[in-house]
N, C-alpha and C positions, 0 to 999 in steps of 0.2 A: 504494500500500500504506500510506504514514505516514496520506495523510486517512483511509483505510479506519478506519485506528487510532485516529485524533484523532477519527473520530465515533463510534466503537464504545465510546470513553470518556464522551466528553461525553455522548454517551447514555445510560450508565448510570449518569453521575452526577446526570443529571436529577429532579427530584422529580415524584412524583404527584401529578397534579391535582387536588385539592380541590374537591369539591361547588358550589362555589358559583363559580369557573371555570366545573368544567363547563356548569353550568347559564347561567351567560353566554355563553357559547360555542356551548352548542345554540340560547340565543335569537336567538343573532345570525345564524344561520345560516336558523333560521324564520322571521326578519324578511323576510332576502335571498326565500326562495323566495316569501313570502305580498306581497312588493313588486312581484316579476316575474310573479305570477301573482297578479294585485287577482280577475280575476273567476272566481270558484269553477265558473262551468258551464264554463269557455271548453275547447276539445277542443287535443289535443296533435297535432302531427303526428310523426312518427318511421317509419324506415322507407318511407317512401312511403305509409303508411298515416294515415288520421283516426281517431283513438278518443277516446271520452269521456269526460269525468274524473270517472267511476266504474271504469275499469277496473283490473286489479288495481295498475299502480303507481302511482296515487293513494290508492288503499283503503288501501297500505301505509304512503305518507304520514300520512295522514288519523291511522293507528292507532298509529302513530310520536306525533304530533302531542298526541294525548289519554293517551299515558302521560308526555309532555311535562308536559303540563297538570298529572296528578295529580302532579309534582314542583313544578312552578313554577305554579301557577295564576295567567293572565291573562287579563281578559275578551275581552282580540282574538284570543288564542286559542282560545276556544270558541266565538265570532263564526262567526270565520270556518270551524270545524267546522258548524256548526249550517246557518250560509248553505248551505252543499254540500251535505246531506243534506235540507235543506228544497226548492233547485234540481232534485233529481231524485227527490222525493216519496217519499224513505226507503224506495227501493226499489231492486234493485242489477240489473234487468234490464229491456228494454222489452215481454219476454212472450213473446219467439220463445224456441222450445223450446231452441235451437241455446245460445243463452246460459245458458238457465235449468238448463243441462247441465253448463257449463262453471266450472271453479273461479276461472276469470279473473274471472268477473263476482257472481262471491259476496265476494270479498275485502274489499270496501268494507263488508258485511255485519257484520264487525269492529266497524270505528267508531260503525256504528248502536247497534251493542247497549252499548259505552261511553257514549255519549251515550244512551240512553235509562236508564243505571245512575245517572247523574248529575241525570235527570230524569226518570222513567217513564211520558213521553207516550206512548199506547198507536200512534200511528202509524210512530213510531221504531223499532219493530221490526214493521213492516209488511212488508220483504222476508224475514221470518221464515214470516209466515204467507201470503207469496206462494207460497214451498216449500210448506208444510204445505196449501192451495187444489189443491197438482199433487200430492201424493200420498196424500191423505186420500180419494179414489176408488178406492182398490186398499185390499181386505181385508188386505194384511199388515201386521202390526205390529212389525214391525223393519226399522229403516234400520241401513247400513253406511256405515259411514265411509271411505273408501279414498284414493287419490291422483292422485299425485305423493304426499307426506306429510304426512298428515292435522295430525300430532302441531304442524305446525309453526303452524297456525291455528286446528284447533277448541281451544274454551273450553271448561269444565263451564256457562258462562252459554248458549252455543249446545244443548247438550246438556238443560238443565234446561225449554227452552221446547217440547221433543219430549217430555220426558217425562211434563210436565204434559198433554200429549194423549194420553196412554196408550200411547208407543213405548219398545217396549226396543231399544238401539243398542248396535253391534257398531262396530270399529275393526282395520284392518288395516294393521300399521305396522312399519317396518324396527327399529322398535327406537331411534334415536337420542335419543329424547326420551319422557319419561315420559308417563304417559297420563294424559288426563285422570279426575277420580274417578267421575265418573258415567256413566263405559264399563260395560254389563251383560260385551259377551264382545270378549275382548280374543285377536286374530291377530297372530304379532310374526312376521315374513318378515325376517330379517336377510340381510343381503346378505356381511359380513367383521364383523370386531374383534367379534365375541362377547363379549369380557369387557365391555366397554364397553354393549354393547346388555345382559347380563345384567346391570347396575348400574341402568342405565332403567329395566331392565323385569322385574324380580325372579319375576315370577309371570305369567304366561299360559293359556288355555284352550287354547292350540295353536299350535305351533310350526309355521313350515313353511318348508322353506330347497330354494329354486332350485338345482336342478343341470344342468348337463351333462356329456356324456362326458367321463371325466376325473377332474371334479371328486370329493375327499375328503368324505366322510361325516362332519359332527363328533360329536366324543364328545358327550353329552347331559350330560352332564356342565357345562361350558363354556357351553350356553345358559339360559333361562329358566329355572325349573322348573313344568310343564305339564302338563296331561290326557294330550295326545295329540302327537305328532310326525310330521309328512307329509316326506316330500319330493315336489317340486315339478317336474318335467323342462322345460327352458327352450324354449322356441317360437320360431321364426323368426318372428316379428311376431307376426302374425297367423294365421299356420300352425303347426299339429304339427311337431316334429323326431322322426321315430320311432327315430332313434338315443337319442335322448334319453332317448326313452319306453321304450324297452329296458333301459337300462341303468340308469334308476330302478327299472324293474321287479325287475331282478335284484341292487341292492340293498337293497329291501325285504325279497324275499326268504332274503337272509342274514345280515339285522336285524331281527329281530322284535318288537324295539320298536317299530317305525316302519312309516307304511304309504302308501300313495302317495295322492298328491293332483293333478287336474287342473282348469285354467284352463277351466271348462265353457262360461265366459262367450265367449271365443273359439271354442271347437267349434263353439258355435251363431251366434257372430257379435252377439252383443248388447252394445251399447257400457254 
């Protein structure tokens, strides 16, 4: 209990690090990781698995790395970004659909588009227009943004290179973090703490909150403020709950604000 105390003091009597600490301290740290790993292609093993280092936990380095940069710019630091995205041809997949699907292997996608802001060689954002090659064959022109949580990686600089192709983009997000500006229609699916996701997300085209049996209806009040209000009845994976689905039903019915919404994309099985 006394060390409990004696560190619960000296801890708070500790001072804030100052900028230029810090920024010595993240160096030394990216020294470490870019010493232990000289060669930018070399694959990781973890897991029992081999992946490449494009997958997302380098992408996230990499994107760590160049907001690095724009505090402390050093040339071994943009080196060694540059080296890695020139190693796998500023593209963040090798063309199987299976990845070109997957948000694991768009993450390094990130850093491309940072280093092409700092230089706008047109092949820098070539895993941009690898996307844009896989769906510029289908008549529709809007993409949706969805998840895991979009808010925590798309840019309006991701967003601005679709637009310039004539797509208007939709976002479907819990709400934690603000959206980006150049969303045309914006979905906020909050899961709890409404007040918090109403401070992110002040304004929406449509609300829409997961239920199941059981679950409280919130006052409308408390979320967004929006066009339209859905609930949502929660699915067994992959499956309908038709308790679920009952019991959204009957409280749309006794809210007439609100109207129900369903996951069509599972009914039919479309990933």
């Amino acid at each position: 209990m006394c060390l409990l105390c004696l560190f619960t003091i000296s801890a708070q009597e500790m001072p804030a690090l100052k900028r230029s600490e810090t920024l010595r301290y993240a160096d030394l740290v990216n020294d470490y990781f870019m010493r232990t790993y000289p060669d930018v292609g070399a694959t990781s093993h973890v897991g029992g698995k081999t992946r490449n280092s494009r997958i997302w936990t380098r992408g996230v380095y990499y994107e760590g790395l160049m907001a690095f940069y724009r505090e402390y710019p050093q040339e071994k630091c943009l080196k060694y970004a540059v080296d890695w995205g020139k190693f796998h041809n500023w593209k963040t997949t090798d063309g199987s659909s299976g990845q070109s699907r997957h948000a694991d292997f768009q993450c390094c996608g990130q850093a491309y588009l940072d280093l092409y802001m700092l230089d706008p060689v047109a092949e820098r954002k070539a895993h941009a227009k690898q996307i844009f090659d896989a769906i510029k064959i289908y008549p529709a022109k809007w993409i949706i943004w969805t998840g895991g949580e979009p808010t925590i990686q798309l840019m309006d600089k991701h967003l601005r290179y679709f637009k310039e192709k004539g797509y208007k983009q939709a976002i479907e997000t819990n709400g934690t973090n603000p959206v980006p500006s150049l969303i045309d229609y914006i979905t906020c699916s909050p899961k709890s703490n409404y007040p918090k996701v109403k401070q992110s997300v002040p304004c929406a085209d449509e609300v829409r909150i997961p239920l199941k049996v059981g679950d409280e209806l919130p006052d409308t009040g408390s979320l967004p403020v929006a066009r339209k209000y859905f609930v949502s009845p929660v699915f067994d994976g992959g499956k309908m709950n038709k308790e679920n689905v009952a019991y959204c039903v009957e409280l749309v019915k006794n809210n007439p604000g609100w109207a129900l919404s369903l996951q069509i994309h599972k009914l039919i099985d479309i990933e």
